[in-house]
N, C-alpha and C positions, 0 to 999 in steps of 0.2 A: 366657484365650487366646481372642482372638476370631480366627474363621474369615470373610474376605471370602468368599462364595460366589458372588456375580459373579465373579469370577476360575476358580472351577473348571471345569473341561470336564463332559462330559455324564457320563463313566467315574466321574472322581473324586467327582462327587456320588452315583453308585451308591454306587463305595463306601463314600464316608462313609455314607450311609442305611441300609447293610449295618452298620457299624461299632456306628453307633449305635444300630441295633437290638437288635444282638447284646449291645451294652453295656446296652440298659431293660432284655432278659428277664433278664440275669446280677444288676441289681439287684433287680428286682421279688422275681426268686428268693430273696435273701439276704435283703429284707424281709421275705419269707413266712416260712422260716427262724429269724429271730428275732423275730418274734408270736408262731409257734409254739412255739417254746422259752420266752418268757412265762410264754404257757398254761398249759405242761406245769408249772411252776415251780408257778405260782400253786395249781393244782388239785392239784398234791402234796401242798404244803404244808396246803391246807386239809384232803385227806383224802378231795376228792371226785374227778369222773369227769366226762369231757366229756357223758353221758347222763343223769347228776345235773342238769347246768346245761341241757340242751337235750334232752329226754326225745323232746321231736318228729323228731330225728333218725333215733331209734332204728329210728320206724312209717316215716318214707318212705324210710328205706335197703331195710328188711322186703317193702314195699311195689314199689318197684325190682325187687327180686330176683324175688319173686313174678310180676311181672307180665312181667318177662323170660324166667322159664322155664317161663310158661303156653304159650307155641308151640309146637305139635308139629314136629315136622321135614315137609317137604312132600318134599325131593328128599336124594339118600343118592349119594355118589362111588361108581360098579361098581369101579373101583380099589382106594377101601379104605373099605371100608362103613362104616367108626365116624367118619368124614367128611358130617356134614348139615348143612341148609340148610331153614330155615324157609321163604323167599321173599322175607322181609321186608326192608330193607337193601342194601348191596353183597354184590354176586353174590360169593359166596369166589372165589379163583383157580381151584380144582380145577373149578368148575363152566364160570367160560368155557372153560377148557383144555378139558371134555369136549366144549363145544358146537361148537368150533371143529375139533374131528374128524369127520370124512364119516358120515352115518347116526345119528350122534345128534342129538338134540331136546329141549327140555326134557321133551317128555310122557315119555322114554326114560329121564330120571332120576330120574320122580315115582316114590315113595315107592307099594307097593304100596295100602296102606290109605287113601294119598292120595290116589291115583286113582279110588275111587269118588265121595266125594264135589263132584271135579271135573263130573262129569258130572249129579248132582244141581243142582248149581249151574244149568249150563247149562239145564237144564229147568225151575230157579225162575226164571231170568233171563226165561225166555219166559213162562211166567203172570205175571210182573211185568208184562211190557208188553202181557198181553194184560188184563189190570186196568189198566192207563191208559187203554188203549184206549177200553176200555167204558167209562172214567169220561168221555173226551174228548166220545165221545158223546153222553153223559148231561146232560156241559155244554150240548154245542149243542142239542141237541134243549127242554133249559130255556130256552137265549136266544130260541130259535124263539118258543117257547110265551108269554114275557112280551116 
């Protein structure tokens, strides 16, 4: 069944694009589907495990996880405290919802422990640039010299 698409309006080619879309993921899906079922056959019958065949998976799933819940929380919901937010990522809902209320701030939702070393920060940030500074210096004062 050939489709002239010179012929369709602007509507009907959405749709169709819509159509067919929806028609690659439904296939894609059913491909993955039956690979998968394959697999599963194959690796039964032999006895082994998809960590048998792919031992590597094992260490970056491990790896993943680890490194995903190395973050401490930075900011905590006053609503309902078991609600945190690292900083890292999209802002959860609860946190724009809080921010878009009068008188809060994010500092207002930092995490008590996380507020100190906010402010460490801001006092390394300034020896940072007061050590460029003196390096910038150090430069010119050598271009001077040679």
């Amino acid at each position: 069944m050939a489709i002239d698409l010179k012929t369709l309006s602007p509507k009907e080619l959405q749709a169709l694009i819509a159509s067919a879309s929806a028609q690659m993921h439904e296939a894609h899906a059913a491909q993955i589907q039956t690979v998968r079922q394959k697999i599963e056959t194959l690796l039964s019958s032999s006895g082994l495990t998809l960590e048998d065949i792919y031992p590597s998976l094992r260490k970056k799933a491990g790896a993943r996880k680890s490194a995903a819940g190395s973050v401490a929380p930075k900011y905590r919901n006053p609503a309902d405290p078991s609600q945190t937010w690292s900083g890292r990522g999209r802002q959860p809902a609860w946190f724009a919802a809080a921010l878009k209320r009068r008188g809060v701030t994010e500092d207002s939702l930092l995490i008590d422990s996380a507020s100190s070393p906010a402010k460490v920060s801001k006092t390394a940030k300034k020896a940072s640039r007061k050590r460029v500074a003196k390096r910038a210096v150090k430069k010119a004062v050598a271009k001077k010299k040679a």
